[in-house]
N, C-alpha and C positions, 0 to 999 in steps of 0.2 A: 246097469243097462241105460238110465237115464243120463250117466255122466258119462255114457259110449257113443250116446244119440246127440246129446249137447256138442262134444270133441268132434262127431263127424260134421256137424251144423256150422259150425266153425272154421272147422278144416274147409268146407263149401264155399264158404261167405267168404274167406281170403281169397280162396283161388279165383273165386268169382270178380274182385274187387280188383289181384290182379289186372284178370282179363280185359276188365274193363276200362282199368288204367291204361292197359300197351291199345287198345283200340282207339281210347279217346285221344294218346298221343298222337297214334296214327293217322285219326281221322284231321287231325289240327297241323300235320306237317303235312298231309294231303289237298286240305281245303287252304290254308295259310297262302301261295303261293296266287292260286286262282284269285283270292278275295285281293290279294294285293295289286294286281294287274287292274280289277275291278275299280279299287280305291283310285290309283292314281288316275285312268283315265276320267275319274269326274272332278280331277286336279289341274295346278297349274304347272307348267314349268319349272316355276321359281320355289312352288310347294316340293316338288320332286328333287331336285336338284339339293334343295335345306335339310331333304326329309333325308337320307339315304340307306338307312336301315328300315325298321320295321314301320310302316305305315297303316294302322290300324282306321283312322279316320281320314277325308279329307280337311284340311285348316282351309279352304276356302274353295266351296262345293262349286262346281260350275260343269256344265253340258260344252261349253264350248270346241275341245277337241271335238267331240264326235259330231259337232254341226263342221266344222273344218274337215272332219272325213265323209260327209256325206256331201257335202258344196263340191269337195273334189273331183275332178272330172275323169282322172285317172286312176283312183282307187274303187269310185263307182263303176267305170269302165270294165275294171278287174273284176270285180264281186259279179259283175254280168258276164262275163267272160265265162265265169268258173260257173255260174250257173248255165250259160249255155253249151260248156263240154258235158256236165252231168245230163243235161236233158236229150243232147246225142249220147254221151256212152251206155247210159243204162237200159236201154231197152236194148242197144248191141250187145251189151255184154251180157244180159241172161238169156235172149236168143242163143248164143253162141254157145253161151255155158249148157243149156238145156239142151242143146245138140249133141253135144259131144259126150254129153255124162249120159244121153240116152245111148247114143253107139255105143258106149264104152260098156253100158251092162245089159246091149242083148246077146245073146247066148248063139246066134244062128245067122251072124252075119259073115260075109265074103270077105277074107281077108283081115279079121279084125286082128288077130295078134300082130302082123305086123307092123301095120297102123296106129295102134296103142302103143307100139316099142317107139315108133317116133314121135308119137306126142310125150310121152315119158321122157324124152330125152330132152326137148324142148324144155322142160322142166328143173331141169340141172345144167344144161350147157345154153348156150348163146353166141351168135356169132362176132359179140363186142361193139365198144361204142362204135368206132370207126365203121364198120360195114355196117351198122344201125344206121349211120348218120347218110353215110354215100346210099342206102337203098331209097332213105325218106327222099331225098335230094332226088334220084333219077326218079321217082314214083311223079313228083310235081305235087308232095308235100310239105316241103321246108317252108317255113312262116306261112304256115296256113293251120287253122283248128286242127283240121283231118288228123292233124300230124301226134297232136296230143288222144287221139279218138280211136282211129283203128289200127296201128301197132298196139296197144292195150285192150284190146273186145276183149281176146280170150285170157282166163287163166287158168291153166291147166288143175292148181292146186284149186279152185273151184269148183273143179269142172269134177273131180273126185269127189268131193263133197253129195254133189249134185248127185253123181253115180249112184253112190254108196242109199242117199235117199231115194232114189228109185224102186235098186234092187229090193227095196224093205217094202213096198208095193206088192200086196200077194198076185202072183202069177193071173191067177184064177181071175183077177176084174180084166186084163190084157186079154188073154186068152178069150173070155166073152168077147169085147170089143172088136176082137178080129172074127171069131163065128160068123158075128152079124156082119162083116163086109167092113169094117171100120179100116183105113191105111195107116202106115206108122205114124204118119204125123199128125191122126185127127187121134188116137191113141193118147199120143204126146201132149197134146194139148186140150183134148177132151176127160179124159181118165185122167192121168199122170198130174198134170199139173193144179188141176184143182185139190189133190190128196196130200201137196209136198209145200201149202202156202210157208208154214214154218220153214223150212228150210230156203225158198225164195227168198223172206225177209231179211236171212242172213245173208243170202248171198247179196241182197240190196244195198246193208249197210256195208258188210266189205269191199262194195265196187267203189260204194257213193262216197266213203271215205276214203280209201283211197288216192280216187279221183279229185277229193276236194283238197286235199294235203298234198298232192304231188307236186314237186316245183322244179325237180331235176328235168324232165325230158322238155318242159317250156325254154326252161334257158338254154336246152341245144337246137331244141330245133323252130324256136321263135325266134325273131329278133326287133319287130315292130313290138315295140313297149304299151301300143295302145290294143292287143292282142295276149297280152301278158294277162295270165290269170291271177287272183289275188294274192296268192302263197307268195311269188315272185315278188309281185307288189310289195308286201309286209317282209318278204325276208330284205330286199332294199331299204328300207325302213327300219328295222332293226337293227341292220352292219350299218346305220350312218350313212348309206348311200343316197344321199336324197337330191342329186345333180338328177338325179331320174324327175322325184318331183318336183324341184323347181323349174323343169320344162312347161309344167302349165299354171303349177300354181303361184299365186303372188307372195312375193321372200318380203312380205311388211311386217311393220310390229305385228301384228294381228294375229300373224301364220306363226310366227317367231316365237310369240308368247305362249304357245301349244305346240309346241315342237316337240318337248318328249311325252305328253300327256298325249299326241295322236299315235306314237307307237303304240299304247296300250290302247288307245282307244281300238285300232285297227285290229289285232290282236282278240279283241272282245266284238268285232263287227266278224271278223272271218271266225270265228271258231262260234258262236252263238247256233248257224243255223242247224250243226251236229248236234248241237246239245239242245235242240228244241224238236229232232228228227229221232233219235235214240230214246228215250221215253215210249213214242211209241210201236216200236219195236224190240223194246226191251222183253216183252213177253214170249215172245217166237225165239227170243234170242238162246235160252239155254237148251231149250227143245231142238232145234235146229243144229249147234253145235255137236250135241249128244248122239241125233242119226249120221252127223258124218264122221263122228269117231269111232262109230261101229263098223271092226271091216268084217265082213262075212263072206 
């Protein structure tokens, strides 16, 4: 019995040793890539250029790049930019979503199925770039924010999400609310919304990111570079395009000597404020996910 207990103690301690082998790999071909973008921007040019494979430390520490992206006038521009499309979309875009995922699960409205058929379809078809682009243009959107802002308020596959946590809402607290004289949308906002914070959160971080990552619909339907949100910016930056930046900034030694140490620096200025925003929504996060994968 004892040499059955010992053999299964064993047999445990491997597989355990395994698991923790393929996880430690994982976690170190996961973090490996992040710490290296890290490393080089508090590097130099000349360190990056020597270094070309694995760069574990910097050989001569220095802040410089990221004082080079922050003196700039056109990637601070951008970083404001993209904060100023999130501070317009996000309050349109859970208005919008809290709308439509209320229509979509009450039970007693006029006309809802065939209404739900065309938002459902919205959802799989589109009418293409080209009629995307001529509607922004006649609307007196093209190179203007708007343009990045309200063709994206709603999304449909949100807007289910949102449904789904509704319908999980026992009847009975609505139901009260209307006895007393309450309207759909003191309902909506008085009952409904304070019961579904979890699901909100997620819908926050899937707008806010998003929103913050997007770089396709700027490059069509912007064209002023000083309007250009940061994604833009750093994807320029990346392919080598930098006749963008040297419109404002100075092409001296100075700038020269940080030329690939600010791709990364920039890279680590635009992706920081997700990863200082996620933390605190990470708790809502799997709660939220889970009520809108319940379809009932």
């Amino acid at each position: 019995m004892k040499a059955r207990r010992k053999k299964i103690h064993l047999h445990d301690l491997l597989m355990d040793s395994v698991i923790y082998l393929i996880l430690g790999a994982l976690v170190i071909v996961t973090f490996y890539p992040i710490w290296h973008v890290i490393v080089a921007s508090f590097s130099t040019s000349i360190d990056i250029v020597k270094h070309p494979g694995l760069i574990l430390w910097p050989e001569h520490f220095t802040a410089g790049a990221y004082r080079k992206v922050f003196e700039h006038p056109l990637l601070m521009k951008a970083f404001g930019n993209s904060v100023k499309i999130l501070a317009l979309s996000l309050p349109i875009n859970i208005v919008m979503t809290l709308l439509c995922g209320y229509f979509m699960s009450c039970t007693n409205m006029l006309w809802k199925r065939p209404i739900v058929a065309m938002i459902m379809f919205t959802m799989f078809f589109s009418g293409g770039l080209i009629p995307n682009f001529l509607n922004i243009r006649s609307l007196g959107l093209y190179n203007t924010i708007w343009a990045l802002v309200l063709p994206s308020a709603l999304s449909v596959h949100n807007s289910l999400i949102c449904k789904t946590a509704i319908e999980g809402i026992p009847d009975s607290l609505k139901e009260s609310a209307f006895i007393d004289g309450a309207s759909d949308f003191q309902v909506l906002w008085r009952v409904i919304v304070p019961l579904m914070k979890p699901t909100l959160a997620v819908l926050l971080l899937y707008y806010g990111v998003g929103k913050w990552n997007a770089w396709f619909a700027a490059s069509i339907y912007i064209k002023d570079n000083a309007k250009m949100p940061i994604q833009n910016i750093l994807r320029a930056i990346l392919l080598e395009n930098n006749s963008m930046l040297n419109q404002v900034a100075d092409s001296g030694d100075q700038f020269s000597q940080y030329t690939e140490a600010i791709k990364y620096a920039a890279v680590v200025v635009s992706t920081l404020p997700i990863m200082c925003i996620y933390p605190f929504l990470q708790k809502y996060f799997t709660k939220g996910v889970m009520i809108g994968a319940v379809k009932g």
